[in-house]
N, C-alpha and C positions, 0 to 999 in steps of 0.2 A: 283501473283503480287509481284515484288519486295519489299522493302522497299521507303520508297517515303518520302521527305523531305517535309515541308511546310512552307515559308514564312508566310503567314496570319492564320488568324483564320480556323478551319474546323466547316463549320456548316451542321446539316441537321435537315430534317422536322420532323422526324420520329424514332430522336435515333441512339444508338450506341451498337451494339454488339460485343463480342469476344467469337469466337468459335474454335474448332479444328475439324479438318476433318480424319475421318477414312479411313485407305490406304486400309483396304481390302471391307468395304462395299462403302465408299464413301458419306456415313452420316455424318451428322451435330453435335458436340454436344454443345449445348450453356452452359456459364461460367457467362460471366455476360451480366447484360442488364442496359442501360442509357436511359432512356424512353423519351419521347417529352417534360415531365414536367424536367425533369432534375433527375429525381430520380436515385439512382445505387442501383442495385439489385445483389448480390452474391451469386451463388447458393452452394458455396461451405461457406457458412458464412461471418460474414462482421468481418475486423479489422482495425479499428480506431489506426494510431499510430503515435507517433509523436517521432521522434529520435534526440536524445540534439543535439543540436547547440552549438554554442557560449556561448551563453546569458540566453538558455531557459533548462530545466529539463527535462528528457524524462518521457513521460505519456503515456499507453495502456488504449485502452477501446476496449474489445472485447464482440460479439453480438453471443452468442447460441454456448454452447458446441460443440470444434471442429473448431470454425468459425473464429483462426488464420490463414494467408495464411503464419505467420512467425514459430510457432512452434505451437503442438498439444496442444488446452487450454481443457483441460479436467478435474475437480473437485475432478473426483476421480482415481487423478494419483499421484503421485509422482518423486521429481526427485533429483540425485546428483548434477548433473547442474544448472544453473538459465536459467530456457529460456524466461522469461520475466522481464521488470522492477518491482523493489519491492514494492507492493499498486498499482499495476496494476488493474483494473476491469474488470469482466469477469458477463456479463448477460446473465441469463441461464433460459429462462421459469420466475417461480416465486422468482426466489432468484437471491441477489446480493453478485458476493465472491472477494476478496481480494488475491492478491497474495503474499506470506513471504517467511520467511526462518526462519524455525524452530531451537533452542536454542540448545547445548550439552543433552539434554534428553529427548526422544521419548515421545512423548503423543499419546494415544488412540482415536478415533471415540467418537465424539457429546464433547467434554471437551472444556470450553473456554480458549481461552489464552491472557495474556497481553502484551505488551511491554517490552523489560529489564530495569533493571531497571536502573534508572540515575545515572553518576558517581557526587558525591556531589563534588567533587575537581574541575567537570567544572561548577558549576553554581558560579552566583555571582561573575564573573573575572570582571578585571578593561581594560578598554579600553588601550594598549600599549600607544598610541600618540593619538591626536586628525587626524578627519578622517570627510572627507568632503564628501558632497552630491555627490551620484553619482559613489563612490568608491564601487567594489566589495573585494577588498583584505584586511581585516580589521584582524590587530594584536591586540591578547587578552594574560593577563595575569593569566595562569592556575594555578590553588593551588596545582598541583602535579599530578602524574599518567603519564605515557608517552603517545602517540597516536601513533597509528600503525596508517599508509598511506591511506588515507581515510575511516578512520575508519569512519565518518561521514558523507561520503556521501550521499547527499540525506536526510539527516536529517535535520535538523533546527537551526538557530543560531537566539538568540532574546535580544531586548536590554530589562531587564528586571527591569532598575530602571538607574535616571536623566536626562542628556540628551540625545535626543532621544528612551525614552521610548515608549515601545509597539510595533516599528517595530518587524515583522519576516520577516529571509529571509533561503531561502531555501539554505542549503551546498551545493556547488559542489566537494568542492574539499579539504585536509587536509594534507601534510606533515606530515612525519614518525618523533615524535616528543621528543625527549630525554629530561624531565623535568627537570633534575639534570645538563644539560649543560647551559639548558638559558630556564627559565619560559614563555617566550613571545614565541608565537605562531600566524603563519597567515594563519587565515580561510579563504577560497573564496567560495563566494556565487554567487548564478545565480541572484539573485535579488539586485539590486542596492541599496543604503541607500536611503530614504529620505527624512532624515532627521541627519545633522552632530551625530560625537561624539567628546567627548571630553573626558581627560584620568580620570572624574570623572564618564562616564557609566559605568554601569556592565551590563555585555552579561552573557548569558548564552547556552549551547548546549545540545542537545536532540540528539539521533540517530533516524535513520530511522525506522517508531514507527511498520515495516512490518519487522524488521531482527532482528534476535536470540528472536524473541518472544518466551513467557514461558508459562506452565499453569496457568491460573491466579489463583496466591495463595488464602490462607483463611486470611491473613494480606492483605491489599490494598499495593501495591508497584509502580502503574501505571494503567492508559487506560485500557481495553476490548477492543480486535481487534478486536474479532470474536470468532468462532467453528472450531474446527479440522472435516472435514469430511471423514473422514479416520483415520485408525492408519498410523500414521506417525513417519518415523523414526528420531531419531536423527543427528540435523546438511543437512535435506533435507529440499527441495524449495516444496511448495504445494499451493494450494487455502485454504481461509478461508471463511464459511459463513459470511455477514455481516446482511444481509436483508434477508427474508424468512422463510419460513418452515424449521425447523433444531432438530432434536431428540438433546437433553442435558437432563445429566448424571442429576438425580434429588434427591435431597436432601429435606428432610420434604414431606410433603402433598401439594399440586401444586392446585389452584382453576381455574377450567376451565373458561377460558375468562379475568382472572385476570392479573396483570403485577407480573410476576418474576424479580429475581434480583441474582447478581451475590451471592453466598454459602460463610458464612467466617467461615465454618466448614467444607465442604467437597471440596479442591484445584479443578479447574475447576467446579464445578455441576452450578445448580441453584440451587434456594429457594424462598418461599413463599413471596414476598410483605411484607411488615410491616412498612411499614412511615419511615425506619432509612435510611440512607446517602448513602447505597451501592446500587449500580450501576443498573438502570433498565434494564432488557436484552432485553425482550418484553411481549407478551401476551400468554398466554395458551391454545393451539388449542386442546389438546387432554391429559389429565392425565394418566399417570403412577406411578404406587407403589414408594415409596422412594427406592433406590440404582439403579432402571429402570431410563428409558431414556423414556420422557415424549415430547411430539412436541410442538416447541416453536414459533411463528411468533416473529423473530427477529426482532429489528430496531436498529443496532448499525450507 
């Protein structure tokens, strides 16, 4: 059958399939199926994606290893390339992972990693002009540092103190920024204000908390993304454990069923619970010897 235009709606009783036909046997083989309740079924995996717009951020949620029709989501791959958005989600079975781009220095299998860490010269900028409801292009004054061309993409700009305090809105976009020619700067974000500013707020920015992540040191410097599930090399795009079962590198004596927490003695491991302030990672499915890799049911 040709291709076939249609003015109205296409309905039927009974679903929709797409299949392709074999030229030497003359077999069927079915792809996907839209069932009568409305369901869609992919038998090559499901991927959920949404590619920016104007206005809006692009976001992946991919369903079982494999199960992009856009590039191979596979956990235990790596790549020089990005072939997904960064903080992408990828559900695999029992675990929830995260997609990054790993920092200038390679980390090993089961190690967790942080975010990089903040430049202190963009927090606490003063709003350039007052800046009304509704504006995406909002000019800040930076305390120094230049900015390479969206170097913040995808990260976060927030008003952090007077008027219109507590918004966030998500970067889209950043100019290549010479600090020593003129201090003011304009961020565009996908999220609109709403709420003015005036040139007495202070903003502040964060990069994209999934790009040049680190192992997360023995000093606190940021967040816990996740786990490396792999040795990963440096300056590569990979997945990150979030949620699930995940072997980490372990430090002290580990109490099965107890909550771990992120090591401030051994950079990426865990360690044992103790009531102080560092970071819960999850609970202990299965213990191993200290400098061993002990199983962890994550919940970052």
């Amino acid at each position: 059958m040709a291709n076939t235009t249609f003015s109205g709606a296409i309905r039927s009783e009974n679903g929709f399939k797409t299949v392709t036909k074999s030229t030497t046997l003359g077999s069927y083989t079915e792809y996907s199926n839209m069932n009568s309740a409305g369901n869609l079924y992919n038998k090559g995996g499901a991927h959920i994606q949404y590619a920016a717009a104007t206005s809006y951020g692009p976001a992946d949620v991919i369903i079982g290893k494999g199960g992009s029709q856009v590039n191979t989501a596979n956990p235990w791959a790596e790549s020089s390339t990005q072939l997904f958005p960064l903080g992408s989600v990828l559900v695999y079975g029992n675990n929830v992972y995260r997609y990054g781009l790993l920092g200038g220095t390679a980390v090993t299998a089961g190690k967790l990693v942080a975010h990089q860490a903040q430049d202190s010269n963009h927090l606490n900028m003063t709003a350039t002009a007052t800046t009304a409801v509704a504006e995406v292009d909002i000019s800040v004054e930076t305390g120094g540092n230049d900015l390479t061309l969206n170097e913040y993409a995808d990260g976060y700009l927030w008003v952090n103190d007077v008027n219109g305090e507590g918004q966030t809105m998500r970067v889209k976009s950043n100019p290549a920024h010479d600090h020593s020619d003129d201090p003011s700067v304009v961020i565009t974000t996908y999220d609109p204000l709403a709420t003015a500013l005036t040139t007495s707020s202070q903003l502040s920015l964060i990069h994209n908390p999934y790009s040049q992540v680190v192992i997360a040191p023995t000093a606190e410097a940021g967040a816990v993304m996740g786990a490396t599930v792999i040795d990963v090399t440096a300056d590569y795009y990979c997945w990150f454990t979030v949620s699930g079962p995940q072997a980490l590198l372990t430090e002290g004596t580990l109490v099965l069923g107890h909550n771990c927490m992120r090591s401030d003695s051994t950079a990426g491991a865990v360690e044992p619970s103790s009531g102080s302030t560092l970071v819960n990672i999850g609970q202990v499915m299965a213990v191993n010897a200290t400098t061993e890799y002990s199983l962890v049911w994550m919940n970052l």
